[in-house]
N, C-alpha and C positions, 0 to 999 in steps of 0.2 A: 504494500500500500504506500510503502515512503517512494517508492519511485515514481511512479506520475505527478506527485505534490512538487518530486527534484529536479522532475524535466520542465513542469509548466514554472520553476521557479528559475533554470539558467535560461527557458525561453524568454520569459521578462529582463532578465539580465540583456541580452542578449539585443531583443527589442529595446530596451532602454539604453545599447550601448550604439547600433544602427541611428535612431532616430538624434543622440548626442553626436554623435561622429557627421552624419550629413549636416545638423544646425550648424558645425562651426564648420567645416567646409564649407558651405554656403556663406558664410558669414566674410569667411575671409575671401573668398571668388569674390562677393561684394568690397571688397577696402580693398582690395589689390584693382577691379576694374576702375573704380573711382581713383586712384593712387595713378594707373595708369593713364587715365583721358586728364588729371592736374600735366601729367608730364611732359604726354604730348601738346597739350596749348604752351608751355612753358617753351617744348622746344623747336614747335613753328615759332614763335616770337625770336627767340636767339638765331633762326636759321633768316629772319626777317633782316633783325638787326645786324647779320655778318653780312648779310646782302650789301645792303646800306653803307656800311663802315669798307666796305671790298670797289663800290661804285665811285665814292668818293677820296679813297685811296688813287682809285685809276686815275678820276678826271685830276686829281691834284700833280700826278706824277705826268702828264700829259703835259697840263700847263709849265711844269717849272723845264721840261724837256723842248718844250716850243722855241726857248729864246737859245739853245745850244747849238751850234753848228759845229759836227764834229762827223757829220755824214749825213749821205742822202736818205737813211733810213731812222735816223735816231727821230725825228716828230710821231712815226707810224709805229715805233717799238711797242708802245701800249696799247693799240688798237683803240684807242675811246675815239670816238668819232667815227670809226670807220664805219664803212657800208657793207654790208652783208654780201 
């Protein structure tokens, strides 16, 4: 008679240990998706901003290279300007 009482008592275990196990795997699939869409806006913005700071490097290296004459190709060395 103690054995069905000890099966229905590791199945509750068992059940209570399934139903514990998927809430926190859920839980954290939830804080890692959220963690991962903060990271991604974070690193569009930085890949924005290298953009930007990489645009304004060129045209700056462009202009101080305009007033050099040290060949016929040193204006076009940076390509900013140029035509596709």
């Amino acid at each position: 008679m103690a054995t069905p009482f000890l099966w229905k008592l590791s199945s509750q275990k068992l059940g209570f240990f399934l139903v514990s196990f998927g809430f926190i795997w859920g839980m954290m699939l939830l804080h890692f998706t959220i963690q991962q869409r903060a990271s991604h806006e974070s690193s569009t913005m930085l890949r924005q901003q290298i953009l930007d700071l990489s645009k304004r490097y060129i045209k700056a290296l462009a202009e101080e290279n305009q007033s050099v004459m040290d060949g016929p190709y040193v204006g076009t060395m940076t390509a900013y300007g140029a035509s596709p």
